[in-house]
MARTI-273293 format. One record per residue (C-alpha): residue in three letters; x, y, z. Coordinates in steps of 0.2 Angstrom, whole numbers, padded with zeros to 4 digits, always signed. Layout:
N
alaXYZ/...
This chain:
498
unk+0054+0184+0060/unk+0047+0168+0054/unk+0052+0151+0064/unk+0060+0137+0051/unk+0049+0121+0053/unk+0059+0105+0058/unk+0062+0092+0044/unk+0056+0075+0048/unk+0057+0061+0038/unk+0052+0043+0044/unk+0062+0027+0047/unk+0066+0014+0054/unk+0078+0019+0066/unk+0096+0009+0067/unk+0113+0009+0069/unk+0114+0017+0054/unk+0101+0032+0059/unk+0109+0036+0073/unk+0126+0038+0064/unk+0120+0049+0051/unk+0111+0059+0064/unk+0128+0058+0074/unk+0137+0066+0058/unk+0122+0079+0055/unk+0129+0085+0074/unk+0146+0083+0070/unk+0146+0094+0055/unk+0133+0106+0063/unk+0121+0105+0051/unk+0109+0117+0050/unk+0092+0118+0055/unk+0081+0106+0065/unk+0081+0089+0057/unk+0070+0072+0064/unk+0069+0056+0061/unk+0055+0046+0066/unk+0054+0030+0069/unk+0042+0020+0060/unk+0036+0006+0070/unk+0037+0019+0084/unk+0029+0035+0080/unk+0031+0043+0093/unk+0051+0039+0098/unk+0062+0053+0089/unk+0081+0058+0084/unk+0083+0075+0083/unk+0097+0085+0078/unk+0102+0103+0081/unk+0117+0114+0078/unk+0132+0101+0086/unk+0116+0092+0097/unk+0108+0075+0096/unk+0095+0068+0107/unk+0083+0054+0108/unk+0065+0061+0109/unk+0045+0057+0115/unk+0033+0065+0106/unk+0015+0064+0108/unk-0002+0071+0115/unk+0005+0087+0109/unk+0021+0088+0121/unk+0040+0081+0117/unk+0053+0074+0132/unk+0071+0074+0129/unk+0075+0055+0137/unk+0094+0054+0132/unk+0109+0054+0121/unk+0111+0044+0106/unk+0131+0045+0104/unk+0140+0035+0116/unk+0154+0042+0127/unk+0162+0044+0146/unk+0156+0062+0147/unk+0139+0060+0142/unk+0128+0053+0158/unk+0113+0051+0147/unk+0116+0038+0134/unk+0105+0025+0129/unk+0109+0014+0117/unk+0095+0012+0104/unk+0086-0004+0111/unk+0087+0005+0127/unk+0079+0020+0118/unk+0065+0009+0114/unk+0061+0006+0130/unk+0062+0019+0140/unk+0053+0029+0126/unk+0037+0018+0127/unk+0036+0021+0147/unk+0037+0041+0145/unk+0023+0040+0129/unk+0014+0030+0142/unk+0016+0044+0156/unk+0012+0057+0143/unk-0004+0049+0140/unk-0010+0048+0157/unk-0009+0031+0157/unk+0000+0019+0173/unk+0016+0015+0163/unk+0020-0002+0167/unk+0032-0007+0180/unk+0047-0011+0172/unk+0068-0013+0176/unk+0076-0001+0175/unk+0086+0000+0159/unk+0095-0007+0151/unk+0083-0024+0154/unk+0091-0041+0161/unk+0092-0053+0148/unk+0080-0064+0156/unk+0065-0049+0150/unk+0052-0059+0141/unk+0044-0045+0125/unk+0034-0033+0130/unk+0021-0026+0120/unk+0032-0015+0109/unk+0045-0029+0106/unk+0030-0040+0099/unk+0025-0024+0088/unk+0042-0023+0080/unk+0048-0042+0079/unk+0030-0044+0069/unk+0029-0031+0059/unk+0047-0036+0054/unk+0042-0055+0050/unk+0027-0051+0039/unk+0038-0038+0029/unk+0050-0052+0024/unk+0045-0070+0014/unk+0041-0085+0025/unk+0036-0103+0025/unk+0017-0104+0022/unk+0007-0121+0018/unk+0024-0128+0012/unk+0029-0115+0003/unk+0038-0097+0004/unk+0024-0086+0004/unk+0031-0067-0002/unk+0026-0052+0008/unk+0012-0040+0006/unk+0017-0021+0004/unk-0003-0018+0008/unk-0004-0029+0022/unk+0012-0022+0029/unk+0006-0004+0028/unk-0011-0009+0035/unk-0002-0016+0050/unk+0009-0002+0053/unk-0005+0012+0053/unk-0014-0002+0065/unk-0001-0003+0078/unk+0001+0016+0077/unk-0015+0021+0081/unk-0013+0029+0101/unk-0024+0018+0111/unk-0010+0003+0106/unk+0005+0014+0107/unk+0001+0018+0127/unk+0002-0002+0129/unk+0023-0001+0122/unk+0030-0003+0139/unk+0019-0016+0144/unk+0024-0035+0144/unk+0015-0047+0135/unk+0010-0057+0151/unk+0005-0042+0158/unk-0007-0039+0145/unk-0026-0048+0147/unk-0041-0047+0139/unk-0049-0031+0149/unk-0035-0021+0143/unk-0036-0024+0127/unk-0055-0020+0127/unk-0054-0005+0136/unk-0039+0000+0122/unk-0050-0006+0106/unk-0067+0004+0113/unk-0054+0021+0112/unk-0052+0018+0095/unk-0061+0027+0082/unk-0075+0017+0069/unk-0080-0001+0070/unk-0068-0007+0055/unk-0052+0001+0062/unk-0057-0008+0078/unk-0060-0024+0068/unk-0043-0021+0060/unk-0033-0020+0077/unk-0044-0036+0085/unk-0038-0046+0069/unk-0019-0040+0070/unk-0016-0041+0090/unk-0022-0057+0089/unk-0013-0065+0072/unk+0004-0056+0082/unk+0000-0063+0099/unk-0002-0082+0091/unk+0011-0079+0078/unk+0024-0077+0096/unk+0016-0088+0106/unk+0016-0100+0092/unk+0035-0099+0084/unk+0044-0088+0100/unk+0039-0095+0116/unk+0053-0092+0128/unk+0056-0074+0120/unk+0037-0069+0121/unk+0034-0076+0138/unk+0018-0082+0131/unk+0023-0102+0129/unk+0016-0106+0148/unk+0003-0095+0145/unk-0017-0098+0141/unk-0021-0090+0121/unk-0035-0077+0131/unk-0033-0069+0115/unk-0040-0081+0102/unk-0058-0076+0110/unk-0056-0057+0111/unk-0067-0047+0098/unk-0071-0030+0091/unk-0087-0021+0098/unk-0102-0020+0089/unk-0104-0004+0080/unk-0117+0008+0091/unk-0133+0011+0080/unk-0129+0029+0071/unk-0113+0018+0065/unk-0123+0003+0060/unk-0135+0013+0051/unk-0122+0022+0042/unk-0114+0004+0036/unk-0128-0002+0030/unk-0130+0013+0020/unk-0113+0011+0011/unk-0119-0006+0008/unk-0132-0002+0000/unk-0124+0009-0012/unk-0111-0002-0014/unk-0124-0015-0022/unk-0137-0001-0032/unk-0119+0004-0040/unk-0113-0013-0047/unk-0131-0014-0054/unk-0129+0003-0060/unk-0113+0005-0069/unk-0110-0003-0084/unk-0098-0003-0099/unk-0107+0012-0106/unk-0103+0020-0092/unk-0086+0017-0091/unk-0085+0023-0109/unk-0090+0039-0104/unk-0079+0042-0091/unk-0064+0037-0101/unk-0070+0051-0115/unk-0072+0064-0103/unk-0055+0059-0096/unk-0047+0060-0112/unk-0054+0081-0113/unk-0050+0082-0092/unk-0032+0080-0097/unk-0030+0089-0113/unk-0037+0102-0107/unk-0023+0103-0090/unk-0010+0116-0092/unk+0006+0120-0085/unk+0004+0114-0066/unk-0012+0107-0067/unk-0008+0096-0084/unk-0010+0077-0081/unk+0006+0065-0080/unk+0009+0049-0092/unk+0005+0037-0076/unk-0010+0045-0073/unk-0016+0047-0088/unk-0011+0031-0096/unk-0013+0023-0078/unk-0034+0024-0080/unk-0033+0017-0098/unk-0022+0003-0090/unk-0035-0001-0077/unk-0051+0000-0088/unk-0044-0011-0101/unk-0036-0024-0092/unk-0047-0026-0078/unk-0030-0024-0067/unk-0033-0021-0048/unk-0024-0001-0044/unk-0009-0009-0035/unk-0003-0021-0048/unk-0006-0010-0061/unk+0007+0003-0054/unk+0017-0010-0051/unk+0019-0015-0068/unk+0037-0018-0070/unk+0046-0012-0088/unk+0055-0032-0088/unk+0040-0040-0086/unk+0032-0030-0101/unk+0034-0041-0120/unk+0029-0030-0135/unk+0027-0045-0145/unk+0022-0060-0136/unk+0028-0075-0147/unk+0018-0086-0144/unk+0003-0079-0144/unk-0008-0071-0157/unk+0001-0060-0170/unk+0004-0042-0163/unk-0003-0047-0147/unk+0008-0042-0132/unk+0011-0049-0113/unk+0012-0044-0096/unk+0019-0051-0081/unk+0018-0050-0062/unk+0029-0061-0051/unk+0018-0068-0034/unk+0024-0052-0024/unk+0013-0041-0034/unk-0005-0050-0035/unk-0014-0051-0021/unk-0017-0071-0022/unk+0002-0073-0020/unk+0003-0083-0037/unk+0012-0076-0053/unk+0000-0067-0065/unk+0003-0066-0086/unk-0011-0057-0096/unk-0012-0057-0114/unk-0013-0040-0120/unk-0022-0036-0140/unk-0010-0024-0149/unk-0022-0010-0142/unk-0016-0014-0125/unk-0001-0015-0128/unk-0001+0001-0135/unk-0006+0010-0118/unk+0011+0003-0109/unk+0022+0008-0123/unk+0012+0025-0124/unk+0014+0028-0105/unk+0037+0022-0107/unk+0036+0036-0122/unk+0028+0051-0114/unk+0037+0047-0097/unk+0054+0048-0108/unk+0051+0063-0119/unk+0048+0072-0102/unk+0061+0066-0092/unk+0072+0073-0105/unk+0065+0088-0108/unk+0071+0091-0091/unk+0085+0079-0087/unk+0094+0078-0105/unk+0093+0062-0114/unk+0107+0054-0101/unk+0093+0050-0084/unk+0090+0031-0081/unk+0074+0026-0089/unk+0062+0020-0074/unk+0058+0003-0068/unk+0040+0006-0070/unk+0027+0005-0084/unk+0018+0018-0075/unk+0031+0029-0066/unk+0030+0046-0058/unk+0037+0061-0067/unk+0038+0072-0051/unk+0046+0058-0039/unk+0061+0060-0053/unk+0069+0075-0047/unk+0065+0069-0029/unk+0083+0066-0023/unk+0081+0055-0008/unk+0070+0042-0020/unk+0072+0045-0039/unk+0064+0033-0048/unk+0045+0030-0041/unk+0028+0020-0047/unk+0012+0030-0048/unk+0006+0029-0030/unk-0011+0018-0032/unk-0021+0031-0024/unk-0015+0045-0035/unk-0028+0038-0049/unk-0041+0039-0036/unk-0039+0058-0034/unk-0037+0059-0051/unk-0056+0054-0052/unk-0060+0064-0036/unk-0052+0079-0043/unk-0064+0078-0060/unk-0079+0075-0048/unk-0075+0091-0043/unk-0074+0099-0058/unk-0092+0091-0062/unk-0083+0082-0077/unk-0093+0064-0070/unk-0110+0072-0062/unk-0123+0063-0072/unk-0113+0046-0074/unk-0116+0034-0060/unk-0107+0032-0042/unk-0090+0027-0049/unk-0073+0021-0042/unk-0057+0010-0049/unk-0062-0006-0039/unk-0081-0006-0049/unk-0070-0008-0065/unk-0068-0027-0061/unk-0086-0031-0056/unk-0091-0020-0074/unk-0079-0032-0084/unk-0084-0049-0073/unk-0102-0044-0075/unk-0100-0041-0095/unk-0090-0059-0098/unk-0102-0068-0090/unk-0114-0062-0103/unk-0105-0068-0120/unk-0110-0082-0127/unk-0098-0096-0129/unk-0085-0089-0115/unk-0083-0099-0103/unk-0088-0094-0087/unk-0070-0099-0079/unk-0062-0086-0092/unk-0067-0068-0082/unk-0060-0077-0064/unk-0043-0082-0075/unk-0043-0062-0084/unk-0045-0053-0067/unk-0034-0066-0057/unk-0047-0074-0046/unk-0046-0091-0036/unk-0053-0102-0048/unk-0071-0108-0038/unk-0066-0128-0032/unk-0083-0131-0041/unk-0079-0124-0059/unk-0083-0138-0072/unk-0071-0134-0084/unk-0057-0136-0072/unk-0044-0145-0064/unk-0047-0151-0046/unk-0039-0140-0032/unk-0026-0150-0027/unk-0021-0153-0047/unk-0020-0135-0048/unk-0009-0131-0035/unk+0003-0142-0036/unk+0005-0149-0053/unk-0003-0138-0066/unk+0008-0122-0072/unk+0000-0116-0088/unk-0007-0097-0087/unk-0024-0104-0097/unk-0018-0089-0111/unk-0029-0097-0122/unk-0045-0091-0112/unk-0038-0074-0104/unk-0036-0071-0123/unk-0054-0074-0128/unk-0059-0063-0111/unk-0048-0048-0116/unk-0053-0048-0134/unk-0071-0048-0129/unk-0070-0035-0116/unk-0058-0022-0124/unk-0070-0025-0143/unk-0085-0018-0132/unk-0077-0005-0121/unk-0069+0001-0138/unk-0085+0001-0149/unk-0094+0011-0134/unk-0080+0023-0134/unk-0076+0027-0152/unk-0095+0029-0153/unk-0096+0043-0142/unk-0086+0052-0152/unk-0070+0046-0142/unk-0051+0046-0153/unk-0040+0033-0150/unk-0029+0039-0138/unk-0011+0044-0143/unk+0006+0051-0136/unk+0009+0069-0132/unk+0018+0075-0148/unk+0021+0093-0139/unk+0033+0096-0123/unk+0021+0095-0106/unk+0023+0106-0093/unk+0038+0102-0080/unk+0024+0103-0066/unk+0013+0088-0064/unk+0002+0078-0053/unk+0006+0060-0050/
């Protein structure tokens, strides 16, 4: 007889959590069903037959801590900031670390933050917009995730139940040297002490910090040990020799073998519209992964009127760029041909296994499988997925004599070649791949001109820089052999990678 694996799913755990987990008991449902929470991995609701409990999981053991449903026969219920609590004390003990002393719960009011508290109340602040350099500055999905899986790593979590003037510069070193390679230890370095400031700075009285000397701003990461270093300097190096190596050429080639990877994919290995189209996208426009699979439908014009004839546009509002600042891009009819390409084939096959009545999707590059996901129906490409698309063809030894190669190159390959044309001016590539124009750029504005009073995309230029960069990638392609690439005109298969 086989055991049924739990379900888990994670969360942010709330009122609302814990009464559909609530319901899930009342109704009995079936099986073993978790939610996680996502700013504390290790604090779980799970729900069995007509039973809920708050849970502790970690170093390979689970505690049972209390009862989420309130009531005068249940002894053990703890509310969910209670939860919160109690949980980061027991991960603590799991650990084999001194949990901190701490009230018993529920806390007094007069409880400054501990550690956890400042975990969530941050990560809560950088998901939302805020006031930055007088202006509302919108959040960063990367940064947010980065955070997240920063806070989460184990040498952090065991610090939960501690408060934050309990905390001081020995601990913190002692909990960075536990964690694994010098850039993660970096990252954690960088984080605790943007959160720290960031309570210290904007919640005093809450933190407990307000009275307290910022020991922090001087803590840093440990130098990498020499195997470590040595290693670094390696990837440096090959970091450098392959944005000498890799050229336009080159990223012809690979776009022509790409072409063959995915005509010759069938049934559940056949390549999907994102995908596909997706890597067209990327080496055309220059686009950094995330923006490009963030491309939204709306912000996508066919027919750009005023710019050249048959020439398109696309759009990004300051969410979606990594500088914070709204993006347009001029895009020639070829360009534009890719977006509509990737709408028309993510249609025909939504149909073919919907009907013709499923919503279109929000996205220029969406995902044909996440569409009959029920708990999320409409989904973007995920930004890595075009990453293992190359991986996946380095396996297959489709790129084995073409130069060290990944997405991110594609930017230094085009920034390299525009600076070569004669009569582009050199301010063009930084305006076509979204760059900080350089304060000392000739044929520009001064800095304080440009971010407050000028609001004109520069079209004109990013024109000139696409034409010139999709004339050459296009000449290199089509004389390899390569097609122009087209929509499917046959059904796909219903099984696809994204």
């Amino acid at each position: 007889m086989t055991t049924k694996k739990s379900k888990l799913v994670r969360v942010d755990i709330d009122k609302k959590v814990v009464a559909e987990a609530s319901a899930a008991a009342a109704a009995r449902k079936p099986g073993t069903n978790d939610w996680a929470d996502r700013r504390q991995p290790y604090l779980v609701l799970r729900q069995r037959g007509g039973s809920v409990k708050w849970c502790v999981r970690g170093f390979k053991m689970m505690r049972t801590i209390g009862d989420p449903r309130d009531g005068l026969s249940r002894r053990d219920y703890l509310p969910t900031s209670t939860a919160r609590i109690k949980a980061s004390q027991v991960y603590a003990e799991l650990s084999g670390a001194d949990p901190a002393p701490r009230a018993p719960a529920p806390a007094p009011k007069a409880q400054t933050w501990s550690w956890s508290d400042l975990d969530r109340e941050y990560q809560a602040m950088m998901a939302a917009p805020r006031w930055m350099n007088r202006r509302m500055k919108a959040p960063s999905d990367g940064t947010c995730d980065d955070i997240r899986l920063t806070f989460a790593k184990t040498p952090l979590q065991v610090l939960h139940s501690k408060l934050l003037t309990d905390l001081d510069r020995p601990t913190l070193k002692a909990a960075v040297a536990k964690i694994e390679h010098h850039r993660p230890k970096e990252k954690a370095v960088a984080y605790f002490k943007a959160a720290m400031s960031w309570a210290a700075d904007k919640h005093p009285d809450e933190s407990g910090l307000g009275d307290v000397l910022p020991w922090w701003e001087k803590l840093k990461a440990p130098d990498p040990d020499e195997k470590e270093a040595a290693e670094i300097a390696t990837r440096q190096d090959a970091l450098v020799e392959a944005k000498k190596d890799f050229n336009v050429d080159h990223l012809a080639e690979v776009l022509l073998r790409h072409e063959a990877y995915c005509a010759g994919r069938t049934a559940n290995e056949k390549i999907s519209p994102g995908i596909r189209w997706g890597l067209w996208w990327v080496s055309r426009t220059a686009n950094r992964r995330f923006s490009t699979v963030k491309f939204e439908r709306s912000n996508f014009m066919v027919a750009d009127e005023f710019g050249p004839q048959g020439w398109g546009r696309a759009m990004w509002p300051p969410a979606m760029m990594k500088a914070k600042l709204g993006f347009w891009l001029p895009l020639p009819p070829e360009t534009s041909h890719i977006a509509s390409s990737s709408i028309a084939d993510w249609r025909y096959l939504v149909n073919d296994e919907h009907g013709t009545g499923h919503p279109n999707s929000r996205w220029v590059f969406a995902s044909t499988v996440r569409v009959r996901d029920d708990d999320d129906k409409d989904r973007s490409v995920y930004p890595n997925s075009l990453n293992r698309h190359l991986q996946r063809m380095k396996k297959a030894g489709d790129l084995n004599d073409i130069p060290a190669f990944w997405l991110h190159l594609i930017r230094t390959v085009a920034g390299n070649f525009l600076s070569s044309v004669k009569g582009l001016p050199g301010v063009a590539s930084s305006l076509m791949l979204a760059h900080k124009i350089p304060a000392d750029a000739k044929d520009e504005a001064a800095p304080t001109t440009r971010e407050f009073y000028l609001t004109s995309q520069r079209m004109d230029l990013k024109a000139d820089a696409m034409l010139a960069w999709t004339d050459a990638l296009m000449t290199s392609y089509t004389k390899r052999g390569g097609k122009y690439p087209m929509p499917a005109e046959t059904g796909r298969a219903r099984k696809m990678r994204s």
